[in-house]
C-alpha positions, 0 to 999 in steps of 0.5 A: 527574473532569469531562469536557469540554463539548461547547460546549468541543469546539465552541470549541476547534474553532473556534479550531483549525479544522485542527489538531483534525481533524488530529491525530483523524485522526492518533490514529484511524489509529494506535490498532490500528497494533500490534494485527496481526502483519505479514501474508504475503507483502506486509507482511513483503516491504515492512517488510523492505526498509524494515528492510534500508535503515534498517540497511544505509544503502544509501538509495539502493537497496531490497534485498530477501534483499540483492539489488536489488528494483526492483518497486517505487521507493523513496519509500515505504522511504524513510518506513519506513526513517526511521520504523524508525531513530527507533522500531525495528523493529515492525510498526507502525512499518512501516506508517508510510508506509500511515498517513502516505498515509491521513492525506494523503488524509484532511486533504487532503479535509478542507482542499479542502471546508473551502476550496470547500463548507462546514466541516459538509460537510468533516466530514461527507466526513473522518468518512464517509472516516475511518471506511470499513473500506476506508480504515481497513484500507488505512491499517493495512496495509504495502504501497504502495497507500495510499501512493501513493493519499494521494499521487494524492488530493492531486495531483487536490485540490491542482490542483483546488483552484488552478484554483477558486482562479484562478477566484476571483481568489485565488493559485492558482500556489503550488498548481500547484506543489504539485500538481507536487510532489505527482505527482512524489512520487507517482511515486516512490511507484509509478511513473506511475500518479502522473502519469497518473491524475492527470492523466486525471481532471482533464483529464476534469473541466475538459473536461466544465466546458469550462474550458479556460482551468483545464487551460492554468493547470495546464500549468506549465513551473516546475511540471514542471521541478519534475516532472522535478527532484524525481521522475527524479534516482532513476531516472537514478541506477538506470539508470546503476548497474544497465544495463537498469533503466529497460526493466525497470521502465517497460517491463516493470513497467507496460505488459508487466504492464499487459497480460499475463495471466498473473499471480495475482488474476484477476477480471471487471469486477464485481470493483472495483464489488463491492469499493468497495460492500462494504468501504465498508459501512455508509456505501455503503448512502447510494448507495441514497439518492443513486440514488432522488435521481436517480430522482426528479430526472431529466430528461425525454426530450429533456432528455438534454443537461442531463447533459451542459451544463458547470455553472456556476459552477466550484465550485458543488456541481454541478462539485464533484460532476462531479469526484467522479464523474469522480475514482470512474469514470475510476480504477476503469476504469483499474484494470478494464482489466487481468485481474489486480485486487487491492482496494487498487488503487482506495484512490485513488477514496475521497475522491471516493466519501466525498464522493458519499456524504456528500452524499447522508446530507446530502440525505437527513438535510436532507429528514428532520430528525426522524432529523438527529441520531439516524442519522448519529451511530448510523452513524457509531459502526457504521463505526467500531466494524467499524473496529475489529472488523475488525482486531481480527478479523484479529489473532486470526485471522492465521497469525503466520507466523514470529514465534513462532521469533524468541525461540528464534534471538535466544536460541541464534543466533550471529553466524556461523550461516547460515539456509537456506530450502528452497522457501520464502523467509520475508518477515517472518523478517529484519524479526523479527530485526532484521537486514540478513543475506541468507539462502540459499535453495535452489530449482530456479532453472533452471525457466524456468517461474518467471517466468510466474507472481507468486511468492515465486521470480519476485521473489528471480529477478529481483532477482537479475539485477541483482546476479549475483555475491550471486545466486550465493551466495545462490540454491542449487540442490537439486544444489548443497545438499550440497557447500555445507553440507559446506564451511559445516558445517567451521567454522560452524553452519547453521539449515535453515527448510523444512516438516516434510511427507513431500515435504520430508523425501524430497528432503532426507533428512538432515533425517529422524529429526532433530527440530527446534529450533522447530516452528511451533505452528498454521501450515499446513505445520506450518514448522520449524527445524533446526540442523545444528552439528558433527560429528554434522552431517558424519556425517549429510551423509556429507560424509566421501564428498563429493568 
């Protein structure tokens, strides 16, 4: 068998400028979509929801255990639950939506340098960007932040680049609307972030260029109608069914969080600096490159104001760079501002750090032409290969949390049986299943102290508000469990999901000397289930002496 020519690769590259890289990218994201089982607690949070929504039909509203979950909006269930009903339900087909955001961010970099720098430095920006571990990771993971970084990616080019049209003479409308829509979709991917970081880092930009006349361009009455049209109809809708949404989510979820103190992953302001630089590697060792550049070239005293003299003209490798550094510096010290900081909370700056890396390999190879070819293709298959080490790693490593109990519940399962959660809600259970059933968990939902803290019972607690009747069934109290199980136990069966550990056992004593039906192999908390069927069941309740 004859592989092809690189002089074939070449060609066919030319005459598909944007279809091969497209569909490269599109094959790198997917080749270790299905390696992974889903993580806890967001992919099997998110993958259910989507899976809840494609089986249910309620488009409309993400359910979560069946209650209305409004942390987040609904645009990236939306994506999972078509994928999910076109291809099932498996684990990478809920990361659809994280795949489809990193592939926008990618063709979008990819199309603007193309546009208004040079193809070779186009491919230099996607294969750098392609093949971060960062991107890679964020592109394999079922949560919202990729999503909604492509879509925050893509506004800021898609409006870049109608500015840099509008300075060349060409049509550059179009492309404001497309911005338009862009945020639009980005804040129904996330909220506001959407449209404020966005909107921040190119009013930024233009004011540093003194292009005034390019921020006037992109105020587009059409432009937000199509905002307005496009992105608020959902939120409308959500506040009319459920009183008291739009202070949640707006109020509560993005500026009381914004600013609060008390939630999980709290970290200084090295965090973000630390994270882009070491999960970026190999490629982030080039600021090393574009440092001593600096170094080398920089003004001498008196000459500050040179840094700060607007570069001319618009789109030159000067201003393109200006955005890429205001693009880096304005999101990381948005996402710094806060006490808790999660990595994929920054995806949206790697465009613009892809770019500033990419620019440095390119001096730095252009002023060493002896390692032209050697270096980046040998930097290029180490990304790449840590790429894929990288997941490989974490599906070997990964705590398969309940997958391993699903052949047993499809096998011996009945339409009627209830599952019951003791202190613990399983993510990823319902998706496994492939099932809308909402399953009842038992908690102490009294204590006022579960909503200070981000936890599994925060999130079930506050979804439950907006559906109180289904929150009644759902959410049981310790107190109540035993009444419950009595009137249940007399005409169907009951699956009990808990720990087999000493505490569980002494507050839920029918559960001792009962061996389980499944027992989770390695999982820490050594997870188990339990059937309770029957009479034996009544007995061991002693529901004979219920009142």
């Amino acid at each position: 068998m004859q592989f092809p020519s690189p002089t074939f690769w070449r060609q066919s590259l030319a005459r598909h400028p944007v279809l091969w890289p497209a569909f490269l990218l599109a094959a790198w994201l997917l080749c270790t979509a299905a390696w992974r089982p889903l993580a806890m607690p967001d992919e099997g949070r998110y993958a259910s929801i989507s899976l809840e929504m494609a089986i249910s039909g309620h488009w409309a509203v993400p359910l979560l255990n069946g209650l209305p979950f409004f942390h987040k909006p609904p645009l990236f269930y939306w994506i999972n639950a078509a994928a999910l009903k076109l291809f099932g339900a498996d684990p990478w087909v809920a990361r659809m939506a994280s795949m489809l955001g990193a592939w926008l961010m990618g063709m979008g970099l990819y199309l603007f340098l193309r546009s208004h720098a040079t193809v070779r430095q186009a491919g230099w920006a996607l294969s750098v960007l392609a093949t971060m571990p960062f991107f890679f990771g964020g592109a394999q993971y079922a949560n919202l932040d990729m999503l909604v970084a492509g879509l925050i990616s893509s506004t800021i080019l898609a409006a870049a680049h109608a500015v840099l049209q509008a300075r060349q003479g060409q049509p550059w409308r179009p492309w404001v609307l497309f911005a338009y829509l862009l945020a639009a979709l980005g804040l129904l991917a996330k909220g506001l972030i959407g449209i404020v970081l966005p909107g921040a880092v190119l009013v930024i930009w233009l004011a540093w260029q003194r292009h005034w006349i390019g921020l006037w361009r992109l105020l587009s009455l059409p432009g937000m109608l199509t905002l307005l049209t496009v992105g608020m109809p959902w939120f409308i809708l959500m506040d009319q069914r459920y009183p008291g949404f739009l202070h949640y989510f707006f109020v509560y979820q993005h500026f009381q969080r914004f600013a609060e103190t008390g939630f999980n992953n709290q970290h200084g302001a090295w965090f973000y600096p630390v994270v882009l630089f070491g999960l970026t590697l190999p490629w982030s060792l080039w600021l090393f490159a574009g440092l001593r550049a600096a170094w080398l070239r920089k003004p001498a005293p008196g000459d500050w104001r040179s840094w700060l003299a607007p570069a001319r003209p618009l789109g030159s490798a000067a201003s393109l760079q200006r955005l890429a550094w205001v693009w880096l510096v304005v999101i990381m010290v948005f996402f710094s501002l806060p006490k808790s900081k999660l990595a994929g909370y920054i995806l949206p700056v790697l465009p613009a750090w892809a770019m500033l890396l990419s620019g440095w390999a390119q001096a730095w190879v252009q002023a060493h032409p002896q390692s032209r070819q050697r270096l980046p293709s040998t930097l290029l298959l180490l990304a790449a290969l840590l790429c894929v080490v990288g997941i490989g790693a974490a599906a070997r490593y990964q705590s398969e949390s309940s997958r391993s109990a699903v052949p047993l519940l499809r096998q011996q399962m009945q339409a009627s049986d209830e599952i019951v959660m003791l202190d613990e809600y399983e993510y990823d259970l319902p998706f496994y299943l492939d099932t809308d059933r909402p399953m009842w968990v038992v908690s102490a939902w009294d204590d006022p102290e579960l909503l200070r803290h981000d936890n599994w019972r925060k999130e079930l607690l506050e979804a439950g508000r907006f559906d109180t009747p289904s929150e009644a069934t759902l959410f049981i109290r310790p107190p109540e469990l035993h009444d419950r199980l009595c009137q249940t136990l007399q005409t169907r069966r009951v699956w009990i999901w808990a720990d087999t550990g000493s505490d569980t056992l002494q507050r839920y004593p029918f559960l001792r000397n009962l061996p389980p039906a499944w027992q989770h192999p390695s999982h820490q908390g050594n997870d188990a289930l339990w059937l309770l069927q029957g009479k034996e069941a009544l007995d061991r309740l002693a529901c004979s002496r219920a009142p």
